[in-house]
Each structure stands twice: as structure tokens, then as C-alpha cells.
C-alpha positions in Angstrom: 0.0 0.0 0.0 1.3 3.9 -1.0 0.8 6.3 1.8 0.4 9.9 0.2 2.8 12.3 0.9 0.7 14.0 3.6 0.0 11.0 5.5 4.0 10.3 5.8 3.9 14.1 7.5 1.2 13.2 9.6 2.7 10.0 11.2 5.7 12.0 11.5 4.1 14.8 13.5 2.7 12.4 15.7 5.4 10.8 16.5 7.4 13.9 17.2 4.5 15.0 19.1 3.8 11.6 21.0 7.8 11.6 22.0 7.1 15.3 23.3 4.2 14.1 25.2 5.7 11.3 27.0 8.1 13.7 28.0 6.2 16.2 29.4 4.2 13.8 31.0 7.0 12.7 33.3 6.6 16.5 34.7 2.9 17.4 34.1 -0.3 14.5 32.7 -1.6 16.0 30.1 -5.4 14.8 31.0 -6.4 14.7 35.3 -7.1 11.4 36.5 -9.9 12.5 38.2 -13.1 14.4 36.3 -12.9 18.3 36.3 -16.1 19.6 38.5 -17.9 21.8 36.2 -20.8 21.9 38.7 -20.6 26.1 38.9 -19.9 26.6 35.2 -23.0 24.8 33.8 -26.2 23.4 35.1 -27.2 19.6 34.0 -30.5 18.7 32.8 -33.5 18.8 34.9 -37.2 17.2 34.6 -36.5 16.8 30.7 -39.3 15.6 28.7 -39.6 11.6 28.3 -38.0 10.7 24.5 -38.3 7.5 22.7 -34.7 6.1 21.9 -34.7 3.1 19.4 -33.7 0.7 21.2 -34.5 1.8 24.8 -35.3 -1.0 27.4 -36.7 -1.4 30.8 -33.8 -3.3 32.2 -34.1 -1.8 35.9 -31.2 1.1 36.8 -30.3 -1.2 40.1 -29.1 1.7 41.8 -29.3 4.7 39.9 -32.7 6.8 40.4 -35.2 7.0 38.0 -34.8 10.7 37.5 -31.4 10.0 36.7 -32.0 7.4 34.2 -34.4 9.7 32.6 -32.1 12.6 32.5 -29.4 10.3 31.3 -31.7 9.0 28.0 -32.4 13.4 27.1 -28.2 12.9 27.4 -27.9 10.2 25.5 -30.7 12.3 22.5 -28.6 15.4 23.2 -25.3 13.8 22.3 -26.9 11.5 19.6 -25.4 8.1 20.6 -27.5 5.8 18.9 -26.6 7.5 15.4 -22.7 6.3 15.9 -23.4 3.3 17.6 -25.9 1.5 15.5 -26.1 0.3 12.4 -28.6 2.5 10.2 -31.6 0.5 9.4 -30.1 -2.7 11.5 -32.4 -4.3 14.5 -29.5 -4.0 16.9 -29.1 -0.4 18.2 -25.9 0.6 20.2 -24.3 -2.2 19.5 -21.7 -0.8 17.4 -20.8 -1.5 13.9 -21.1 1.9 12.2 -18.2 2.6 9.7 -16.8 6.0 10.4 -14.6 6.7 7.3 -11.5 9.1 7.7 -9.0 9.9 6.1 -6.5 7.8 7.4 -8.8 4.1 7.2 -11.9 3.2 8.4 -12.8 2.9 12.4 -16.2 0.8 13.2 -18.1 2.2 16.2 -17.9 -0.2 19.4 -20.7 -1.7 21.2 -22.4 0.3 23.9 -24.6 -2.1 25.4 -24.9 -4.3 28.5 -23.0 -7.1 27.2 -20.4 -8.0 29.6 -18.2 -9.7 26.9 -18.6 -7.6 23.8 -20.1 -4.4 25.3 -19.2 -2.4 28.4 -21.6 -4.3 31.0 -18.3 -4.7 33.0 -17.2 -0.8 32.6 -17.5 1.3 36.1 -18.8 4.6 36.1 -15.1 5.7 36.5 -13.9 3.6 33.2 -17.1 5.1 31.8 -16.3 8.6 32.8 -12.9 8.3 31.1 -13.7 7.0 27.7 -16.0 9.9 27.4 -14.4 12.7 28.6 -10.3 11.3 28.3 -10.4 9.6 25.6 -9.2 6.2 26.9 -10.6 2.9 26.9 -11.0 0.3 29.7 -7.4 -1.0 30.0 -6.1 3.0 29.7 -5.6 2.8 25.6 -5.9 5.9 23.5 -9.6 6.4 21.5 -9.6 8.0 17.9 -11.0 11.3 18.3 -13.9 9.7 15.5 -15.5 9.0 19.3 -15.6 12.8 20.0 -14.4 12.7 23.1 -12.4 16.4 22.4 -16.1 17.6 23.3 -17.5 15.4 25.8 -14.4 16.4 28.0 -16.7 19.7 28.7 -19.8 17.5 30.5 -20.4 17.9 33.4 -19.9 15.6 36.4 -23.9 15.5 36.9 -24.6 14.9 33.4 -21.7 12.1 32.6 -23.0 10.3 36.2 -26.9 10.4 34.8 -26.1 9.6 31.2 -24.3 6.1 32.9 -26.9 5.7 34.8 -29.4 5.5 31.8 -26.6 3.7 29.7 -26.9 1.0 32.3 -30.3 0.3 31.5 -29.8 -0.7 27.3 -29.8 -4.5 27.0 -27.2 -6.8 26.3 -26.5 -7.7 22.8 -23.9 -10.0 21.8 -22.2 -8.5 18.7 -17.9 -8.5 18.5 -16.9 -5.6 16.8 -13.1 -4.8 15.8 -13.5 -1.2 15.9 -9.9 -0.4 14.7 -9.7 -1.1 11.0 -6.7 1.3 10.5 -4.0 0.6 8.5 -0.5 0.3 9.7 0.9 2.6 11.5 -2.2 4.7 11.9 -4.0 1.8 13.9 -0.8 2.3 16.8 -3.0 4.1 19.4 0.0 4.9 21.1 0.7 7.7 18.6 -2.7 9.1 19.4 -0.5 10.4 23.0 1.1 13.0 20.6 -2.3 14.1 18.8 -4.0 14.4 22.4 -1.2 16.5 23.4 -1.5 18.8 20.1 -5.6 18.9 19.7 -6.9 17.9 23.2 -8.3 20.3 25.0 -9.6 19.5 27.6 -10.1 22.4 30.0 -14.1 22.6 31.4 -16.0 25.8 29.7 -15.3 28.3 31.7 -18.7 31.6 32.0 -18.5 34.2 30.3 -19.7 37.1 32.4 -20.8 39.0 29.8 -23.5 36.4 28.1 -26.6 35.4 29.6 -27.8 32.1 31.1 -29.2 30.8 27.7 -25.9 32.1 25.7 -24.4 29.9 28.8 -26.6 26.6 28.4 -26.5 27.1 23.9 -23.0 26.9 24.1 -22.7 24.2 26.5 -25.3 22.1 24.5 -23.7 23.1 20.8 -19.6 22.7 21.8 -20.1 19.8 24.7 -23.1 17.3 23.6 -24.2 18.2 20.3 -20.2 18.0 19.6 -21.0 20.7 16.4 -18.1 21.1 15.7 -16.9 17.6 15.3 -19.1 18.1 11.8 -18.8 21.8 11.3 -15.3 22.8 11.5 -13.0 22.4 8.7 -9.8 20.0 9.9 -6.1 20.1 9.3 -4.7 17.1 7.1 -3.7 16.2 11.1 -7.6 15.4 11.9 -7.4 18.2 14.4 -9.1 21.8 14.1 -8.2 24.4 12.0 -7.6 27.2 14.6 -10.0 30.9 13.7 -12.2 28.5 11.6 -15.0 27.0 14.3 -18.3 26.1 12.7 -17.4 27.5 9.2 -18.0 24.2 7.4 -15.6 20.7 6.7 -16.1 17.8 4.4 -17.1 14.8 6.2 -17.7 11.1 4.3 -18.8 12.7 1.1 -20.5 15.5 2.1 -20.0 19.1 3.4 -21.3 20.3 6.7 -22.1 23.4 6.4 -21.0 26.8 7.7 -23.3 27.3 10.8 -22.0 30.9 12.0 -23.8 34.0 11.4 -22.2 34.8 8.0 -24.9 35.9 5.5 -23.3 34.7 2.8 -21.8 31.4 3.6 -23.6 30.7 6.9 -26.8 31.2 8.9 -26.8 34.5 9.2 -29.6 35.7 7.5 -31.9 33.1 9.6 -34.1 34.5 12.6 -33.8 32.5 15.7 -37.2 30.9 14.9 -36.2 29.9 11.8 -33.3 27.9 13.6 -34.7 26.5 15.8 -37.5 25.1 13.3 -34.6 23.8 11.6 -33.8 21.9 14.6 -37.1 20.9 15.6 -38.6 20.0 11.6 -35.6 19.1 9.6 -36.6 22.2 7.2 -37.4 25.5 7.4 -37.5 28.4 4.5 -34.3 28.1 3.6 -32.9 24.5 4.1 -34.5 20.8 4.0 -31.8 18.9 5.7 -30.1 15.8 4.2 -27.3 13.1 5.0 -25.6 13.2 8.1 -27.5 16.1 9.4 -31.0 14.6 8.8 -29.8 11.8 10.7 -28.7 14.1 13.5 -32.3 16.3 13.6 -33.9 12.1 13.4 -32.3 10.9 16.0 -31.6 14.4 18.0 -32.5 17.8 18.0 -36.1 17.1 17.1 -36.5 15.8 21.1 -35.0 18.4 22.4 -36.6 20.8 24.8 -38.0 24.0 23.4 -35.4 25.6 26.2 -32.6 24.0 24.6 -33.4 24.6 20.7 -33.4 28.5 21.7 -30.5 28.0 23.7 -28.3 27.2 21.0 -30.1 29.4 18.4 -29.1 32.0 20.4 -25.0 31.0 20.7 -25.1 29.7 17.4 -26.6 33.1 16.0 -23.1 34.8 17.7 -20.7 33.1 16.5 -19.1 35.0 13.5 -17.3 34.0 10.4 -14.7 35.2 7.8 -16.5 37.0 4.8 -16.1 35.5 1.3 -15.0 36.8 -2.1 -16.8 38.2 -4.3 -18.4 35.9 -7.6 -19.6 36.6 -11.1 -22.3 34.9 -12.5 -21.4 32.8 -15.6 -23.5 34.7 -18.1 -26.5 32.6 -20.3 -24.2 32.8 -23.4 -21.7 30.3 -21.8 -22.5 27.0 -23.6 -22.5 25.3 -19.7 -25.8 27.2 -18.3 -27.5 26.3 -21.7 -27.1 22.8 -21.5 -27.5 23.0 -17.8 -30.9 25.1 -18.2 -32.6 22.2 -20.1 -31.1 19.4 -17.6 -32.8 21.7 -15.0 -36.0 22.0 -16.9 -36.0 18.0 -17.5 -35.2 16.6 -14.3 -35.1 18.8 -11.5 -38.1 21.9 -12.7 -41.1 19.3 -11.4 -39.9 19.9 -8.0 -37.7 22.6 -7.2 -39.5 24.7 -9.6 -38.7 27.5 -12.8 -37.8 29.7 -10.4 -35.6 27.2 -8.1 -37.6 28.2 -5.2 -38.7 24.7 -4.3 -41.5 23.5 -2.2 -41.2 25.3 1.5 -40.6 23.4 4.1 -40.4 20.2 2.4 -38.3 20.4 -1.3 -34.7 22.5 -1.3 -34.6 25.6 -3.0 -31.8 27.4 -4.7 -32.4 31.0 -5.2 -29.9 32.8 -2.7 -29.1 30.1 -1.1 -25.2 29.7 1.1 -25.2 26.2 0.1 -25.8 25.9 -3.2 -23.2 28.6 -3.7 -20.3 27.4 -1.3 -17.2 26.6 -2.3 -17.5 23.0 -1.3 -19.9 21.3 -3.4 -19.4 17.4 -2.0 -23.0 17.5 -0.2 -24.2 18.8 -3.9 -22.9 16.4 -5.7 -23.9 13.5 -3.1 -27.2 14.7 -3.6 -27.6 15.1 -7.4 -25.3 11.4 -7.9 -26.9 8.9 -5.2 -30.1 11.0 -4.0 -31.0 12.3 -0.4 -33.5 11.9 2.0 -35.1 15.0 4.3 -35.3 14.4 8.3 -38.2 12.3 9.1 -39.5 13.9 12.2 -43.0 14.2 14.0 -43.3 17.4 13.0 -42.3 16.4 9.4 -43.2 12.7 9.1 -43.0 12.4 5.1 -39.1 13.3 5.4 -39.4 14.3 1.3 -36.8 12.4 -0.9 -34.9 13.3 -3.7 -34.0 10.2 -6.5 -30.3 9.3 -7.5 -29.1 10.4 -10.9 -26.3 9.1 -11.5 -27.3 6.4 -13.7 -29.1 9.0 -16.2 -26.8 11.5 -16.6 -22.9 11.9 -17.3 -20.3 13.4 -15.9 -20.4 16.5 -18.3 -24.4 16.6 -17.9 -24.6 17.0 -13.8 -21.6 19.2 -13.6 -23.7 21.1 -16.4 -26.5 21.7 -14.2 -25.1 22.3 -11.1 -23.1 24.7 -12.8 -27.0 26.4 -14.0 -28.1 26.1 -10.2 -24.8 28.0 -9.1 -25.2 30.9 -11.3 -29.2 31.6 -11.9 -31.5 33.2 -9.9 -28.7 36.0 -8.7 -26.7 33.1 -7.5 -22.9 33.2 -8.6 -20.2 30.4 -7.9 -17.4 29.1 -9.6 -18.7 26.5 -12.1 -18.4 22.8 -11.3 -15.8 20.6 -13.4 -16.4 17.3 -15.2 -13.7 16.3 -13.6 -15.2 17.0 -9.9 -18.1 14.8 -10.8 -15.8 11.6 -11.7 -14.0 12.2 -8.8 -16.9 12.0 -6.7 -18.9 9.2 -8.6 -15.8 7.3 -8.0 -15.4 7.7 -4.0 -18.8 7.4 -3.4 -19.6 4.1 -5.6 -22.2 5.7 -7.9 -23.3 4.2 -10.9 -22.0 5.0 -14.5 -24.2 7.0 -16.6 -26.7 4.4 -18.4 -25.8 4.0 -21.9 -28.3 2.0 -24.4 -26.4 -0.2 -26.8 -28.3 -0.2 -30.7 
């Protein structure tokens, strides 16, 4: 196997840096061996309303109250753990299995349940505690940061002790799972000592006097168990985060997460706080139907959380600022590209998204003035067009509209064509998408070849 240049500089890095930590760890640990009280920075979650988990037994807590084990399964929704540790559309929920793809090899997500053997039935609260917040499992290894431990490490002490509480209640399943598929030498967890000591911090949220309560409990729900960022901000060819760059959007297993700060242009910023949080709550609002990983997280998430909590981060979110872009120049109609691309529009996608690409609200994605259609990443455009997408299914929005897979009708030329039309009509303006782009992604994401009829 070749390793690309880059990867050679990252295993030298984290060598150098994993020598440096051992060092300094003679002097100074680099992570406490005891939790961090965050008692008096942030407040845990009280009285939350009941949530159906898939998967969610009645085992009995044994010691652990009921109010905790309720708290614990609003945890468990808030930090979406069954999307990671599940199998989507398998009958065994947190039992692991889930293939996280990075860019150094594949990692499957281990199994949460009671299982004594191939779970963590035999974990203590204190094991428990550390994997979370630490990063290390049961017999002290290092975790990939895939299990985004980087942002658990700001939970609180109440909140980590109720969400064991309620993890102690899922049933056993038997189900072996070799979680490090890694090739060599990127599955030595030893080297992850020197990425810890570059990336890892793990310092409690300290208050900031001069935001409010909910600007307190937003940012404690969006940086420590919705783990945002883990999605949202773009990464260094380390796997760590790019410093200045927090929630501004990242590629992530074929598509682009978004920028979520309060740019106009690239981000959320021209959103109301209601809008947001209906976002949250529905999976769509006026200006975005969600799709890929994010549907899964407003499925399985956001949608049960309290009304409190939505605002709450609609609120930080709404604060956070970002870099403004450059500006762009529509491609004019005369350019042979948004000609051919105006008639693939008017063929496949016009039913739908309409002449005037304004979609259906609240259910079909519009283009007209839209930050993602116009980004500078395109990966979660050309996921969508290729292989097809499917909105949040939530109660408020049960129907979860889906959009069909194209790859086997049109070519390479032909959907780089259109989105090219998309990107540069309705006062839109982005650099036009390459042929070349669209092979490149047809390829990594195993779509079908354009259908060809042979006479």
C-alpha cells in the first residue's frame, strides 16, 4: 500500500509530538485522573421531557434513580449516541458497527450495550467517565478522536454520572466488533498520546460574564453534547481543528457540513432565531431541508430536544461570526455550460424545485440565494444530485421528502452542467463545477456509470 505524501507528515508529526508528550508527561499528565467539576460553570439537565430512543429498554437502573436514568436518555438524544453506535436500518441499536470513514482508514463504532463480553456491561462509572471525557478505553488505551471525546471532555460531572446511569439500563447484545480497522501505522493508538497533546483540550467551559444564562446553556449544548463542531469545522490534514475557523463548514464522508455561523453569505446568518430552531425541531425550514448526516442528527436528536434547549443554541449559534467570502460573477446565459444546464434543469429537477428554483417550502430545497448551493465545497451537492437524499423524518415532518439518485441518467459533463446552472441563476454566482469534480466523486462514493443503451 502507498501512503500519500501527507500522510507520511502526519505520522511524522505524531510521532514527534507523541515523544514530546511522553516527555512532558513525566513533569505534568496531560489529561487529570480525576473528572474536572464543572458543577458552577453549567447546570445539568432537569425534569426533561420523556424521549423514545430506538432501542431503549426497561432493564431496571439497580441503583441509579429513575430521575437520573431519565435525564441520562435526554443525554444520550442530546449527544446523539445511537446514530454512531448503530447500524442504520439494523435491529440492533448501540451495538456498534457503524463505519466512520477518515482519512487515514476506516474505524467501526464499538458496542455500547450491556454485554459483559462484547459491550461495556463490566465498565464502572469511572472507566465510563474516562472514555467519554479522556479519551481512553477500559485497559487505559488511546480512543480516535472519531469517538468525539475532544467535546465530551466539557460535561459535566452530573450529566456524565446520569447519562451512565441511563446507559446501564440498554440490553445486552452480543455482537464483536473490531472497531480499529486502521491501516498500519495509523492503527498504533499509542501515537494518538502525541495528537492528544497537540488537539486535546480538555479544559471545562469556563462563564463568560458577559453572556446570559441561555448564551451559557447554547453553548454548553452546541460545543459539549451536540459536539457541532466535530461536523462543522473544517480540519487540518492532522484530523485536528483548524484554529480561527469554528463552525465555518468541513467535508465529512462525502459531504459538506455546512458553515453554521452567522455569515450571510456562507452561513446562517440571515436566519431569525425561529427559523433555527425550526430547523432543529422539523428538519426544514425556509431556507434549508436537511439531508445526510445532518438529517440523521435532527432524526435521532435535535427534534427531542426541549423548546429551552433549541433557543438556547439558536441563540450562541446566531453569535458566532465568520470570515466574509470573495466576491463571484455569474457565468452569463451565453456560456454553452448554463445552456445545456438550463434544459437538464427543466427535464429533471423543474417538477420539484420549480422554474424559479424556489422549491416547495418546508419540504423540497430551493436554490435561489441560497449559502449552500453557492459554497465553495460542493461534495454535499454532488452526493445529492449522484446517489439521491432523503429529508429528516420527524414528527413534526413525518413524510421526510426524498430526492432520486441520478447518477445512472446523466454523465459526468451533464450534472456538472447543471449544477453549474443552479450556481449561477436566480442571482446566484459560484465558480462553475468541473467534469472532472463529478468523476471524482462518482468514484469515491460508488455511484453508478451513466446508463448508456447499446443499438
Amino acid at each position: 500500500m502507498k501512503m500519500r505524501s501527507f500522510q507520511w507528515a502526519s505520522l511524522a508529526l505524531i510521532v514527534a509530538g507523541t515523544v514530546a508528550g511522553l516527555t512532558l508527561a513525566n513533569a505534568q499528565s496531560i489529561i487529570p485522573k480525576e473528572p474536572t467539576s464543572q458543577a458552577n460553570v453549567e447546570q445539568s439537565v432537569h425534569n426533561p421531557a420523556p424521549v423514545d430512543v430506538p432501542g431503549q429498554g426497561s432493564v431496571a437502573a439497580g441503583q441509579h434513580s429513575a430521575s437520573a436514568v431519565e435525564r441520562g436518555r435526554y443525554i444520550a438524544v442530546a449527544g446523539d449516541c445511537v446514530a454512531c453506535h448503530s447500524i442504520p436500518g439494523g435491529d440492533k441499536p448501540f451495538a456498534g458497527g457503524y463505519k466512520l470513514d477518515t482519512p487515514f482508514g476506516a474505524l467501526l463504532s464499538s458496542n455500547i450495550t450491556q454485554d459483559k463480553e462484547t459491550g461495556i456491561g463490566n465498565w464502572t462509572e469511572q472507566q465510563f467517565a474516562d472514555a467519554l471525557r479522556k479519551g481512553k478505553g477500559r485497559e487505559g488505551e488511546n480512543l480516535y478522536p472519531a469517538m468525539p471525546y475532544t467535546a465530551y471532555a466539557k460535561m459535566t460531572d452530573a450529566d456524565v454520572a446520569d447519562l451512565y446511569a441511563y446507559i446501564k439500563t440498554i440490553p445486552a447484545v452480543r455482537n464483536p466488533v473490531d472497531t480499529n480497522q486502521l491501516p498500519f501505522p495509523f492503527n498504533i493508538r499509542l501515537f494518538m498520546s502525541g495528537w492528544n497533546l497537540l488537539f486535546f483540550d480538555n479544559k471545562p467551559l469556563s462563564p463568560v460574564a458577559a453572556q446570559s444564562e441561555q448564551w451559557q446553556r447554547g453553548r454548553y449544548v452546541v460545543e459539549a453534547l451536540e459536539h457541532c463542531a466535530a461536523c462543522h469545522t473544517p480540519k487540518n490534514f492532522l484530523g485536528g481543528d483548524r484554529t480561527g475557523q469554528t463552525y465555518q463548514g468541513a467535508e465529512l464522508q462525502g459531504w459538506f457540513a455546512p458553515d453554521i455561523t452567522s455569515n450571510p453569505h456562507t452561513g446562517i446568518g440571515r436566519w431569525s432565531e425561529d427559523e433555527l430552531v425550526e430547523y432543529l425541531r422539523k428538519g426544514n425550514n425556509a431556507f434549508a431541508v436537511a439531508s445526510g448526516p445532518m438529517a440523521e442528527a435532527i432524526t435521532n436528536s435535535t427534534q427531542y430536544l426541549s423548546e429551552e434547549d433549541l433557543r438556547a443554541m439558536a441563540v450562541y449559534l446566531k453569535q458566532q461570526g465568520g470570515e466574509a467570502p470573495g466576491k463571484a460573477t455569474s457565468l452569463a446565459m451565453s456560456d454553452p455550460r448554463m445552456q445545456s444546464g438550463q434544459k437538464l434543469f427543466s427535464v429533471n429537477c423543474e417538477a420539484c424545485h420549480t422554474s424559479e428554483g424556489v422549491g416547495v417550502s418546508n419540504m423540497v430545497a430551493g436554490f435561489a440565494g441560497r449559502s449552500s448551493v453557492v459554497a465553495p465545497h460542493i461534495d454535499s451537492l454532488l452526493n445529492s444530485v449522484l446517489m439521491g437524499s432523503r429529508g429528516a423524518v420527524t414528527e413534526q415532518s413525518p413524510t421526510g421528502a426524498g430526492m432520486p439518485a441520478f447518477d445512472w441518467k446523466l454523465s459526468d459533463q451533464q450534472v456538472a452542467n447543471v449544477l453549474t446552472y443552479i450556481r449561477n441563476q436566480w442571482g446566484n454566482a459560484a465558480e462553475p463545477v468541473s467534469p472532472d469534480a463529478v468523476a471524482k466523486a462518482r468514484a469515491s462514493l460508488g455511484a453508478k456509470a451513466q446508463l448508456t443503451v447499446q443499438e
